[in-house]
KEKOL-573271 format. One record per atom (N, C-alpha, C, CB): residue number from 1; residue in three letters; x, y, z. Coordinates in Angstrom, 3 decimals. Glycine has a CB too. Example, Ala and Ser with C-alpha at 12.3 -4.5 7.8 and 13.67 -1.06 7.14 Angstrom:
<atoms>
nr,rest,c1,c2,c3
1,ALA,13.190,-5.690,7.800
1,ALA,12.300,-4.500,7.800
1,ALA,13.200,-3.300,7.800
1,ALA,11.308,-4.473,9.046
2,SER,12.850,-2.250,7.080
2,SER,13.670,-1.060,7.140
2,SER,12.900,0.030,7.870
2,SER,14.084,-0.598,5.725
</atoms>
This chain:
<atoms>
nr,rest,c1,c2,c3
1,UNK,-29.844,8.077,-5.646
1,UNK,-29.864,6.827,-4.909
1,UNK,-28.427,6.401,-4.600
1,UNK,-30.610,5.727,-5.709
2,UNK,-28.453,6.009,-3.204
2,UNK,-26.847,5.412,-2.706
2,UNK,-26.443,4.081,-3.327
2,UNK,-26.755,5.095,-0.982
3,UNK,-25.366,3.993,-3.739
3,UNK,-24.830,2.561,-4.662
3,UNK,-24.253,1.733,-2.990
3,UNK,-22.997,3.028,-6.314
4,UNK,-24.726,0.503,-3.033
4,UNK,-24.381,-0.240,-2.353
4,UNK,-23.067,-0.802,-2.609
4,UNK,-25.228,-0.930,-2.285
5,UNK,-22.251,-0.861,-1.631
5,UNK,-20.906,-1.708,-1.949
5,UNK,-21.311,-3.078,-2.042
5,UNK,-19.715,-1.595,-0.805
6,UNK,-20.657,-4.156,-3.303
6,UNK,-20.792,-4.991,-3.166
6,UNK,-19.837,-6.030,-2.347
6,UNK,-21.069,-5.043,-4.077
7,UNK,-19.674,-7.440,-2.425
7,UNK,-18.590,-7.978,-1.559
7,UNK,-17.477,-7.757,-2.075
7,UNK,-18.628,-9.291,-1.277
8,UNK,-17.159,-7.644,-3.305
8,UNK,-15.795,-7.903,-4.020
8,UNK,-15.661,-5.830,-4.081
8,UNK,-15.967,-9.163,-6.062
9,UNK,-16.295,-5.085,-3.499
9,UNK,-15.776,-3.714,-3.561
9,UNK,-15.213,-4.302,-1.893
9,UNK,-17.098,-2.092,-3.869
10,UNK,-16.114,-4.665,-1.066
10,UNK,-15.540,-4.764,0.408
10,UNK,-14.739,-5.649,0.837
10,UNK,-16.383,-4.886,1.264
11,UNK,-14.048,-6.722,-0.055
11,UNK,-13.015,-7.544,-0.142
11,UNK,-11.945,-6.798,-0.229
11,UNK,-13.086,-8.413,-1.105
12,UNK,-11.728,-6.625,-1.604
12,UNK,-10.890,-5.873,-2.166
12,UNK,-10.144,-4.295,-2.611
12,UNK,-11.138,-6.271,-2.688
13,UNK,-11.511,-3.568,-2.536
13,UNK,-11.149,-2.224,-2.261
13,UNK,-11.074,-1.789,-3.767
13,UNK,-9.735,-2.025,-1.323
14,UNK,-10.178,-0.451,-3.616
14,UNK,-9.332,-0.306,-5.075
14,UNK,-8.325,-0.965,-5.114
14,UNK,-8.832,0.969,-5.472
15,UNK,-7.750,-1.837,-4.383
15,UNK,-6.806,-2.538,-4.594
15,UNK,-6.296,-3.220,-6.456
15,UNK,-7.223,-3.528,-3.540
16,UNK,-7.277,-3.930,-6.913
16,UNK,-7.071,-3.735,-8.437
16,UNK,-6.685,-2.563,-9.252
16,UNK,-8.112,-4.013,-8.959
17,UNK,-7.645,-1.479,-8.857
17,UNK,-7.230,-0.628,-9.846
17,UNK,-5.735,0.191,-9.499
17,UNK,-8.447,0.360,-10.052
18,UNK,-5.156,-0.029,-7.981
18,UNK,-4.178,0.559,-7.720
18,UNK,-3.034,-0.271,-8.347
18,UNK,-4.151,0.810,-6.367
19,UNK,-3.290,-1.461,-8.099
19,UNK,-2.171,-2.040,-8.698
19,UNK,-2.160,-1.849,-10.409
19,UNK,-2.185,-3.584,-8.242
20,UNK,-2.876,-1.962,-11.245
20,UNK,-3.076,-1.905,-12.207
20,UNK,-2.298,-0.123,-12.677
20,UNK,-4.594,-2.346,-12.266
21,UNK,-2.954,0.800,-11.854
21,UNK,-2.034,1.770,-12.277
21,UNK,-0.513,1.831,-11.655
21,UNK,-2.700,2.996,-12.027
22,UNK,-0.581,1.138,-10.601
22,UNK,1.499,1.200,-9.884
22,UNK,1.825,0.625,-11.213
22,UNK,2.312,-0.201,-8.049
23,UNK,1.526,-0.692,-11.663
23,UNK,2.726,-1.619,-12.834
23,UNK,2.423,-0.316,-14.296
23,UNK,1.894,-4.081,-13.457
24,UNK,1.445,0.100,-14.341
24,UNK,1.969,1.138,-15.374
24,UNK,3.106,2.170,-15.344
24,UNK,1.012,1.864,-15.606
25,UNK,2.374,2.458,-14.472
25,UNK,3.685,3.654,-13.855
25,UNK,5.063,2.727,-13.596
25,UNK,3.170,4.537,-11.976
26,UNK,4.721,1.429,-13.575
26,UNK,6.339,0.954,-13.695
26,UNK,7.195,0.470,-14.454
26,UNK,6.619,0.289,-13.134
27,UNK,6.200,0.186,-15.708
27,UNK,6.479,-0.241,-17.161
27,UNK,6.903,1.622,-17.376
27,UNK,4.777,-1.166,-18.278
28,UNK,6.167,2.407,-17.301
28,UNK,6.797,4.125,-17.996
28,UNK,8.104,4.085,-16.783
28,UNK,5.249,6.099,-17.723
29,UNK,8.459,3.805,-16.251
29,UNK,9.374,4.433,-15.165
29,UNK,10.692,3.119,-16.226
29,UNK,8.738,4.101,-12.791
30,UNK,10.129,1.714,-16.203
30,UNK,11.090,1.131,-16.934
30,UNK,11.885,1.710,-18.081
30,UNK,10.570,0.183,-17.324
31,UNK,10.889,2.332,-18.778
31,UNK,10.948,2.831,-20.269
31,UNK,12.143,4.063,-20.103
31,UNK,9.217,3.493,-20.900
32,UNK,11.691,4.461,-19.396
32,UNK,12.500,5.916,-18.576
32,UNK,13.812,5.902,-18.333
32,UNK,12.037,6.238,-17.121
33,UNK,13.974,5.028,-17.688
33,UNK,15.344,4.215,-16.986
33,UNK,16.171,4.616,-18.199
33,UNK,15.265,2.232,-16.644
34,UNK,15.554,3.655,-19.053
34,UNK,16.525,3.490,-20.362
34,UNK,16.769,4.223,-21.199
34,UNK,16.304,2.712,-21.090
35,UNK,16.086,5.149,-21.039
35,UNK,16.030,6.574,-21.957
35,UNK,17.657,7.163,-21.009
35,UNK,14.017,7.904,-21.620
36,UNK,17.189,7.542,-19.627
36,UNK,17.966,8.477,-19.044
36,UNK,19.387,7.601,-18.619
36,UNK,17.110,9.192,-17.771
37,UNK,20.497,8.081,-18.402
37,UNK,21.364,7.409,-18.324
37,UNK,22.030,7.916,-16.906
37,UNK,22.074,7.441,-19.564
38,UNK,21.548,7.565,-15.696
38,UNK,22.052,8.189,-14.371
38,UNK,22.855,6.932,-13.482
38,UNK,20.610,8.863,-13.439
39,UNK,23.846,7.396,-12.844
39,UNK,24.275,6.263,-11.975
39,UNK,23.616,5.740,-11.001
39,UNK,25.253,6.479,-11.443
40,UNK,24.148,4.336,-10.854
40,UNK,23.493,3.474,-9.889
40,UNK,22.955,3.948,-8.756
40,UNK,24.249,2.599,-9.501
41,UNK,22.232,3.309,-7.792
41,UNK,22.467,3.725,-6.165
41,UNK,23.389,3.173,-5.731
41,UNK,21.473,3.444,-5.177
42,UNK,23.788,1.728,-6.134
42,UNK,24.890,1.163,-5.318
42,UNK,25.693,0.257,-6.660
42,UNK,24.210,0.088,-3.812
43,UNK,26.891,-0.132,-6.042
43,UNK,27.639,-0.842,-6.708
43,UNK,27.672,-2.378,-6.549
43,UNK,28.709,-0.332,-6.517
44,UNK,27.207,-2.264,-5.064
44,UNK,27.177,-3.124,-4.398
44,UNK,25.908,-4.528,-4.824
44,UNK,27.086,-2.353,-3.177
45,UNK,25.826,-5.230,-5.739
45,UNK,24.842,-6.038,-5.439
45,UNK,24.110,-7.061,-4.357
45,UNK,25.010,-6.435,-6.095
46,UNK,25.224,-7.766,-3.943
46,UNK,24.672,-7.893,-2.415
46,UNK,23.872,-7.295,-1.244
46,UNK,25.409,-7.954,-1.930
47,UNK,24.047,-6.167,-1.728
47,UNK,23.618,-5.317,-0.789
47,UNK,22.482,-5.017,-1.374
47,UNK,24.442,-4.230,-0.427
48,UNK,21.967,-4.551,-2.258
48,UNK,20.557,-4.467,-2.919
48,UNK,19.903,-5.693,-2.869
48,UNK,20.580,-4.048,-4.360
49,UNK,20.485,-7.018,-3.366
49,UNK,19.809,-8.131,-2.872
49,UNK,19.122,-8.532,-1.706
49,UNK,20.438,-8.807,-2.935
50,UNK,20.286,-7.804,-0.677
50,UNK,19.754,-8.176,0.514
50,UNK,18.625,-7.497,1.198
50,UNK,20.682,-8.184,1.275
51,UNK,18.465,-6.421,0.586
51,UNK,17.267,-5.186,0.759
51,UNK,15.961,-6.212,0.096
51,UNK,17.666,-3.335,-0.441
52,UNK,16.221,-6.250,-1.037
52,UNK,14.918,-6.507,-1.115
52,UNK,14.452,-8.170,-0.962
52,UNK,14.527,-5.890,-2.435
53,UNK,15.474,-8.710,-0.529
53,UNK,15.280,-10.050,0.321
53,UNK,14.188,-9.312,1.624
53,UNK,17.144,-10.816,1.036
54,UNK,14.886,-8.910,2.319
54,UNK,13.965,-8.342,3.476
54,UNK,12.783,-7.455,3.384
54,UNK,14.709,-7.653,4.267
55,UNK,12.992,-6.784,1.861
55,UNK,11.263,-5.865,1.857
55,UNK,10.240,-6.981,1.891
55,UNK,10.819,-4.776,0.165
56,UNK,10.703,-8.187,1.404
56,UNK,9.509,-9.320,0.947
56,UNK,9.325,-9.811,1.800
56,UNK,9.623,-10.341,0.007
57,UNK,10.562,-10.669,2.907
57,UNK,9.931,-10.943,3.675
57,UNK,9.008,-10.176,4.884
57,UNK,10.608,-11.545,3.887
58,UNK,9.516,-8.606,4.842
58,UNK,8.496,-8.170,5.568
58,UNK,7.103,-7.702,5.073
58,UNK,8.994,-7.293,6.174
59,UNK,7.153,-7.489,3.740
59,UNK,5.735,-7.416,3.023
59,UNK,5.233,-8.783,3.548
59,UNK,5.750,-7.278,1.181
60,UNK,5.495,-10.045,3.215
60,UNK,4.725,-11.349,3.714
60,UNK,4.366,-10.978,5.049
60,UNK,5.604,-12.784,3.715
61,UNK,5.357,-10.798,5.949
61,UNK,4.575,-10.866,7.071
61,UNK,3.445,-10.164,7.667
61,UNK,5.225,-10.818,7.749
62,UNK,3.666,-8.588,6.613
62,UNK,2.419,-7.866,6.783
62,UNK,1.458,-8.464,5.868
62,UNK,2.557,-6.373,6.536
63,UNK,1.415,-8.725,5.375
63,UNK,0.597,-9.223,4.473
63,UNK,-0.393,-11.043,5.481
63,UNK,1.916,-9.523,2.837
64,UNK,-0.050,-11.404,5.985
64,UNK,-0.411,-12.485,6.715
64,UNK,-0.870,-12.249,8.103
64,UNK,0.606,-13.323,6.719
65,UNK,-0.172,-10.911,8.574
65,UNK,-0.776,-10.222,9.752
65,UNK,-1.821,-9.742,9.662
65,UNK,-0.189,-9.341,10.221
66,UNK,-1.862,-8.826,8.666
66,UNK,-3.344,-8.388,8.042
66,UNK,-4.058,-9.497,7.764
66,UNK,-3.325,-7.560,6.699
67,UNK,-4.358,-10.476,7.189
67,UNK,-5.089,-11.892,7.016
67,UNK,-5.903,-12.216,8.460
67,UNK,-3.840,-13.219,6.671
68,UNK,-4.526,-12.264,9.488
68,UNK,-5.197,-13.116,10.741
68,UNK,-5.755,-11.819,11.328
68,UNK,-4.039,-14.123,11.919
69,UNK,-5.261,-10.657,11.589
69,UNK,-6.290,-9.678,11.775
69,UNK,-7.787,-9.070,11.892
69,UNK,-6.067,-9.358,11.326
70,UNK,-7.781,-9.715,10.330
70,UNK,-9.199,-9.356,9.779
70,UNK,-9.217,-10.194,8.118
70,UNK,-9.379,-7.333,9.667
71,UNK,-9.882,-11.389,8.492
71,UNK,-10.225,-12.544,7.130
71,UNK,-10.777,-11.650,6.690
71,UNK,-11.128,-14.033,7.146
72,UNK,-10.438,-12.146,4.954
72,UNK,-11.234,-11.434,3.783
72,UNK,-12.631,-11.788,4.227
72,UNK,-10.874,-11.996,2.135
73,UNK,-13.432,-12.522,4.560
73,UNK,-14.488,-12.649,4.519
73,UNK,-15.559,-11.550,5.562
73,UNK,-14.458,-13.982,4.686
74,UNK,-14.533,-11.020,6.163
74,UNK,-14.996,-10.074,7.533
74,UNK,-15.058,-8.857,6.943
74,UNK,-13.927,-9.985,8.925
75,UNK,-14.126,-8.494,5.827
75,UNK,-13.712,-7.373,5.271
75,UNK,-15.368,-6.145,4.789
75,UNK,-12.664,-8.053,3.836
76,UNK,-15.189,-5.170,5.612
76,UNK,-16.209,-4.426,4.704
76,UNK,-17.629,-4.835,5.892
76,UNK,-16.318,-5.241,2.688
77,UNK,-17.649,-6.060,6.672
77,UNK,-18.624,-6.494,7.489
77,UNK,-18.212,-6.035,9.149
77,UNK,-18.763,-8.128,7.212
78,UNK,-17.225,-6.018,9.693
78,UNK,-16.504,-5.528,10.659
78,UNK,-15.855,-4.497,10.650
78,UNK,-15.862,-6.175,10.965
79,UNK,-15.314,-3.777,11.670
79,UNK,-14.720,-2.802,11.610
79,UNK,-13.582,-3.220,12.226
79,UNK,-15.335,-1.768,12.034
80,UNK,-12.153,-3.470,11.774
80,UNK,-11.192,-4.259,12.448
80,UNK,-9.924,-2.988,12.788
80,UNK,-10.675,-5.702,11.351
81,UNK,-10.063,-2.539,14.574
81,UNK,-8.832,-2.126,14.999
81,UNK,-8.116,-2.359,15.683
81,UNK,-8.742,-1.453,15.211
82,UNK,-7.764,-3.630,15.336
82,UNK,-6.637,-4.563,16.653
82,UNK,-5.827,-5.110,15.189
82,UNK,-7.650,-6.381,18.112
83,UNK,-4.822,-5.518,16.087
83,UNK,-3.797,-6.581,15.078
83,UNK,-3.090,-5.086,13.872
83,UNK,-5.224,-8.298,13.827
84,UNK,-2.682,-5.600,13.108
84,UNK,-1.911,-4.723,11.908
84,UNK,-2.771,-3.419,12.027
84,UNK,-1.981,-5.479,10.136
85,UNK,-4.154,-3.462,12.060
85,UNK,-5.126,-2.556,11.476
85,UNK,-4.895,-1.319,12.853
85,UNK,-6.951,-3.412,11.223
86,UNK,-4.577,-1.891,13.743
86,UNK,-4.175,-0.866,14.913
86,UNK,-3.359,0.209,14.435
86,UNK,-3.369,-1.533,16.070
87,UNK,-2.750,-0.254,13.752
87,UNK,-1.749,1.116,13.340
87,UNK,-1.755,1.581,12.218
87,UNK,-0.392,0.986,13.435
88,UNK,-2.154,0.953,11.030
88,UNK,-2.682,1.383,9.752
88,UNK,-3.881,1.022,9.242
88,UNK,-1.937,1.086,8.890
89,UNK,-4.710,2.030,8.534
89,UNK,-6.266,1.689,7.940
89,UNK,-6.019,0.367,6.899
89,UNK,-7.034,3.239,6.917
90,UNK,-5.133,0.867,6.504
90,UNK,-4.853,-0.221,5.174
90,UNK,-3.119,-0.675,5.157
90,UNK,-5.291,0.747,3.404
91,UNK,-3.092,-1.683,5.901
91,UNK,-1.959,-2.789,5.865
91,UNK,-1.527,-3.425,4.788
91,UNK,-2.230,-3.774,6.568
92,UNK,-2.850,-4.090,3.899
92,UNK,-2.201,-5.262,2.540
92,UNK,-1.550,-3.639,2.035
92,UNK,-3.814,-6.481,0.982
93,UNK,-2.355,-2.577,1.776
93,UNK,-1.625,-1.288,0.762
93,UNK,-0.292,-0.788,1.521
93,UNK,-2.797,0.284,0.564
94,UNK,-0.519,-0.796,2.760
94,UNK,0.742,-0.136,3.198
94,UNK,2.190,-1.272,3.227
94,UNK,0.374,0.505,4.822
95,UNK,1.992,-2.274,2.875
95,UNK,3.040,-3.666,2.729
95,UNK,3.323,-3.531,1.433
95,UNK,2.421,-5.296,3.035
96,UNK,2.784,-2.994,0.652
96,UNK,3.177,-3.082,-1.191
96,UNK,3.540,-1.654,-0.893
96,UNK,1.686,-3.448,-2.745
97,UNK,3.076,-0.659,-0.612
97,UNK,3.577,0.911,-0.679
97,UNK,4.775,1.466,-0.120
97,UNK,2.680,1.713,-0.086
98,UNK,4.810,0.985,1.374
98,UNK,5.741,1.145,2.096
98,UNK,6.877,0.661,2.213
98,UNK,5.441,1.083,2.811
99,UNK,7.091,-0.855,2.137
99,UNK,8.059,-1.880,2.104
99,UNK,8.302,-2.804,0.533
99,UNK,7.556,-2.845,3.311
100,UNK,7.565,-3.000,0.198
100,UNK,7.858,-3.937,-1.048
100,UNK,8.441,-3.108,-2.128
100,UNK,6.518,-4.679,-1.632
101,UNK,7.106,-1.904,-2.289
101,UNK,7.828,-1.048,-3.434
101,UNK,8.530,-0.443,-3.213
101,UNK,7.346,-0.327,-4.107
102,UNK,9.319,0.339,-2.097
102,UNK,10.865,0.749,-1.807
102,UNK,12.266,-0.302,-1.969
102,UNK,10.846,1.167,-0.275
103,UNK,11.615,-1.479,-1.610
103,UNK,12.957,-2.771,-1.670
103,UNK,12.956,-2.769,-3.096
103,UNK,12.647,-4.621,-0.933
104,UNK,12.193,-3.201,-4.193
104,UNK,11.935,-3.346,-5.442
104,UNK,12.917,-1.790,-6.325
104,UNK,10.051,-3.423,-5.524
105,UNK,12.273,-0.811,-5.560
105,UNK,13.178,0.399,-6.107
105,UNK,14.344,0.261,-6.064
105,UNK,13.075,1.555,-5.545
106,UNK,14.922,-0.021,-4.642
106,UNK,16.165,-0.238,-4.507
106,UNK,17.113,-1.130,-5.202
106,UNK,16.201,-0.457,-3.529
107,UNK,16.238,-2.633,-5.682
107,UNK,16.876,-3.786,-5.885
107,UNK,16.973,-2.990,-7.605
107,UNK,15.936,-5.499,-5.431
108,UNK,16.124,-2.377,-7.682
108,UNK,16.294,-2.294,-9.623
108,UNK,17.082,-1.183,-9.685
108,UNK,14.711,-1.963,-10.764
109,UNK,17.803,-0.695,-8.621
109,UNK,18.922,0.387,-8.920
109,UNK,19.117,1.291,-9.580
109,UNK,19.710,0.117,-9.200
110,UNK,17.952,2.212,-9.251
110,UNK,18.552,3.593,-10.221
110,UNK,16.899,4.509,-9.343
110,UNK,18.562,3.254,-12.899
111,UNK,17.815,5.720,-9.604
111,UNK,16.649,7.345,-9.209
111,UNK,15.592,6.863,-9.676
111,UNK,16.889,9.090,-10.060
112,UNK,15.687,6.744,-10.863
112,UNK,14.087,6.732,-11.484
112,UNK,13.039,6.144,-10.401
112,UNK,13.965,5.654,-12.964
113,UNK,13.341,4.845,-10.029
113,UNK,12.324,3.584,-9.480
113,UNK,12.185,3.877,-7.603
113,UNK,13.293,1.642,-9.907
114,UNK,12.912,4.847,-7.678
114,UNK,12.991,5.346,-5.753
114,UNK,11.831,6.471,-6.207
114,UNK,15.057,6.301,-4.803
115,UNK,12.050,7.433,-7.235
115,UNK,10.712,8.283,-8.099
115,UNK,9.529,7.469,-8.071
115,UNK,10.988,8.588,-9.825
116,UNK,9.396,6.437,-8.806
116,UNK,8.004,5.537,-9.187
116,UNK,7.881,5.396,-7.737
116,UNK,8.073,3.899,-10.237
117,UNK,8.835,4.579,-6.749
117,UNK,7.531,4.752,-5.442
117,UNK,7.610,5.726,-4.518
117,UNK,7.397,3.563,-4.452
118,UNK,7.824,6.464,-4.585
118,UNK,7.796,7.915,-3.669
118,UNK,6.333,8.538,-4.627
118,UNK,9.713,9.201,-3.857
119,UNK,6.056,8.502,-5.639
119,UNK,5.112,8.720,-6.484
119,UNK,3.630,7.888,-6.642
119,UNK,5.807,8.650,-7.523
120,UNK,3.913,6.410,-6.278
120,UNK,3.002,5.628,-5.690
120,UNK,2.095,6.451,-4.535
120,UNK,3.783,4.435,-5.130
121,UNK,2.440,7.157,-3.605
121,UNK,1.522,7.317,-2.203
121,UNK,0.596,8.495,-2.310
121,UNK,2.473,7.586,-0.805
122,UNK,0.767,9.402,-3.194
122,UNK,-0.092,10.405,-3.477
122,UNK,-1.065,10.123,-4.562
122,UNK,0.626,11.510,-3.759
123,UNK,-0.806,9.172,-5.155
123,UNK,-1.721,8.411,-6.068
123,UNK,-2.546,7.157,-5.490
123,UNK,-0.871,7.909,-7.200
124,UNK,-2.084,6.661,-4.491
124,UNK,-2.989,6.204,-3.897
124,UNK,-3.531,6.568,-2.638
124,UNK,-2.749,5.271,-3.905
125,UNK,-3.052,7.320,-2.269
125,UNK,-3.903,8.527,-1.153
125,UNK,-5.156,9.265,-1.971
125,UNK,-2.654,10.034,-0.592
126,UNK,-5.117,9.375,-3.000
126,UNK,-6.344,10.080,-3.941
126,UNK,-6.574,8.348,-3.872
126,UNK,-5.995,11.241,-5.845
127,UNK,-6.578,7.742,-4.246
127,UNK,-7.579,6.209,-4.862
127,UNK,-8.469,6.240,-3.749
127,UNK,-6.683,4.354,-5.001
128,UNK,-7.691,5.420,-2.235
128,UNK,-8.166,4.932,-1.335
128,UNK,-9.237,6.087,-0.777
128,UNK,-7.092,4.437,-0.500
129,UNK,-9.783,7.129,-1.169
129,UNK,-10.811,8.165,-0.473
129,UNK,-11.873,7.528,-1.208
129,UNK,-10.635,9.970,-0.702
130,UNK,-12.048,6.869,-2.250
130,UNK,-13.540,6.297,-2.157
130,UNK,-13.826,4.833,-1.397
130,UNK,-14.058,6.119,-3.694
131,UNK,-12.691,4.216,-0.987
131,UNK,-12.785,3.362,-0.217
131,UNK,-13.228,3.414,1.338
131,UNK,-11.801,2.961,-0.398
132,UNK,-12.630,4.568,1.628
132,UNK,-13.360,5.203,2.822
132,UNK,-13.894,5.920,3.334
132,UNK,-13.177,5.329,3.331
133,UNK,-14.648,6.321,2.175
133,UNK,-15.811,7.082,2.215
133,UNK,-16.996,5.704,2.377
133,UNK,-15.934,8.177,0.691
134,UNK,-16.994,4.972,1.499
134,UNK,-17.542,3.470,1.725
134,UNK,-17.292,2.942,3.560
134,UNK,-16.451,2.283,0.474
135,UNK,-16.017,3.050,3.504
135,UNK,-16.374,2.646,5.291
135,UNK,-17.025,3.458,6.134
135,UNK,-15.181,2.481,6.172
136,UNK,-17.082,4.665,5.795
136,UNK,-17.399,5.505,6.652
136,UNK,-19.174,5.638,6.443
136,UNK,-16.452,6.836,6.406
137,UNK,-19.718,5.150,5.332
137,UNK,-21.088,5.048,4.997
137,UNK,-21.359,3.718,5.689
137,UNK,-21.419,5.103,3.388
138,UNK,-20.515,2.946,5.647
138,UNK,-20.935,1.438,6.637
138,UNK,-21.259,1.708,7.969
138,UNK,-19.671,0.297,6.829
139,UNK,-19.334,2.168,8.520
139,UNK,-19.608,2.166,9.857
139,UNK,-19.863,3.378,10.685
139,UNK,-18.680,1.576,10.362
140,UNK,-19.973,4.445,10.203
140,UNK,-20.107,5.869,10.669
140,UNK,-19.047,6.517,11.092
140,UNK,-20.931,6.007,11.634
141,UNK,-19.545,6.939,12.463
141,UNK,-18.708,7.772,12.822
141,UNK,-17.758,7.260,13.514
141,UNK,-19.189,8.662,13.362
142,UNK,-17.596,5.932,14.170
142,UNK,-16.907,5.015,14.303
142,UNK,-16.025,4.832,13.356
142,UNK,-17.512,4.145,14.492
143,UNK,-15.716,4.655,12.433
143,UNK,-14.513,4.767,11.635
143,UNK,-14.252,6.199,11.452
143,UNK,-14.624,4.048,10.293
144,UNK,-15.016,6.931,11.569
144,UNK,-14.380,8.531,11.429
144,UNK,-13.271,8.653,12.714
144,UNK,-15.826,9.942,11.644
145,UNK,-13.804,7.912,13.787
145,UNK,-12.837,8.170,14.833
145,UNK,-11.583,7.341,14.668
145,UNK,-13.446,7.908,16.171
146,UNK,-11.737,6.364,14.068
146,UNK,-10.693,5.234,13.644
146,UNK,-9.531,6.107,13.076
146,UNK,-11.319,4.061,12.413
147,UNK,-10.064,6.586,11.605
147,UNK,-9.403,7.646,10.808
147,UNK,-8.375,8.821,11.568
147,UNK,-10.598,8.382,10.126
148,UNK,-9.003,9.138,13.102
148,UNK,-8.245,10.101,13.598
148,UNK,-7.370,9.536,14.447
148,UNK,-8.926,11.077,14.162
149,UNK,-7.441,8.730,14.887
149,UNK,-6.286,7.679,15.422
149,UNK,-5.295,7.183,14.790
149,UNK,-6.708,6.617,15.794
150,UNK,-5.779,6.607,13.748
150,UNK,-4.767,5.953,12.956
150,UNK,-4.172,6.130,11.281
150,UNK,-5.234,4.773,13.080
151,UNK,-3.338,5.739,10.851
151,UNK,-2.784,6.381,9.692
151,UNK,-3.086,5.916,8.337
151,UNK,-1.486,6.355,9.804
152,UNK,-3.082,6.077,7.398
152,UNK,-3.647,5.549,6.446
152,UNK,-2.933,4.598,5.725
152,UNK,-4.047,6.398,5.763
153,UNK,-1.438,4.682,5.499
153,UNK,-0.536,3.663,5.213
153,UNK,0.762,3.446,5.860
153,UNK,-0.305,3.757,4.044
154,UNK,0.911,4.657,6.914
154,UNK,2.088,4.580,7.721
154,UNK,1.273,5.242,9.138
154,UNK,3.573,5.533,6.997
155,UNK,2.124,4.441,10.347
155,UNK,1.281,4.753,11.510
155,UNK,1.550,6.660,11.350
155,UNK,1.980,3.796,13.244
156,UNK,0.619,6.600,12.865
156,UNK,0.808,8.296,13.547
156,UNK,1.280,7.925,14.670
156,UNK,-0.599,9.396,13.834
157,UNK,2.735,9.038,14.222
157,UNK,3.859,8.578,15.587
157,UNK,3.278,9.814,16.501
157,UNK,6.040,8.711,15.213
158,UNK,1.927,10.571,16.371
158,UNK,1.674,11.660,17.310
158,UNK,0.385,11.583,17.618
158,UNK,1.990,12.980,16.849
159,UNK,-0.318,11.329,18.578
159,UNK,-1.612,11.551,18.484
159,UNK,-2.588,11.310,17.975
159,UNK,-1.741,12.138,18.398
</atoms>
């Protein structure tokens, strides 16, 4: 028998459990840090500040683009490919994956934490496949075509 998604699977996604495993992996990557003793990326603090001044504010704005896009309440009930969703399946993930957790790497200065999120996307490239396997049981083949258009957390600069 097929398990029905409920609202809070079509709200939210794996979004919990992804985050729940990124801050692990960032508490071990912390732990790590301190073990290994490698030089900075920069010397410069200003300059790391100012990075991840701007990952946030552009995580917010993706993060609010995605909102007016497609309300949580639509989520999982619509199939939304206009606005943010035009270019990525998953925007709130690709604003924490792409931009937040690279500024965050950067701002905490050291190899290790550029590791933790370069290491983030293949771990949640495995998560997000039961999430859309779920869309794809909603909306068919219509999101199958979605899928070939568009990218899963970073656009397709080809085709």
């Amino acid at each position: 028998m097929e398990k029905k998604p409920t609202n809070f699977s079509k709200i939210f996604g794996i979004g919990p459990v992804g985050l729940l495993i990124s801050l692990v992996l960032l508490f071990i990557a912390i732990w790590v840090n301190k073990q290994i003793d490698l030089p900075p990326l920069s010397n410069n603090q200003s300059l790391l500040n100012s990075v991840f001044f701007v990952s946030c504010l552009m995580t917010l704005a993706i993060i609010v683009w995605s909102f007016k896009s497609l309300p949580a309440a639509e989520r999982g009930n619509k199939l939304c490919t206009t606005g943010a969703f035009k270019y990525v399946r998953h925007p709130l993930y690709a604003a924490f994956l792409s931009v937040f957790d690279f500024g965050l790497a950067i701002y905490l200065n050291s190899y290790i934490f550029i590791f933790w999120a370069v290491l983030l996307h293949p771990i949640w490239q495995y998560l997000v496949k039961n999430e859309e396997n779920m869309m794809i049981d909603i909306f068919g083949e219509e999101y199958i075509e979605y899928q070939k258009k568009t990218g899963r957390f970073l656009p397709k600069l080809m085709g």
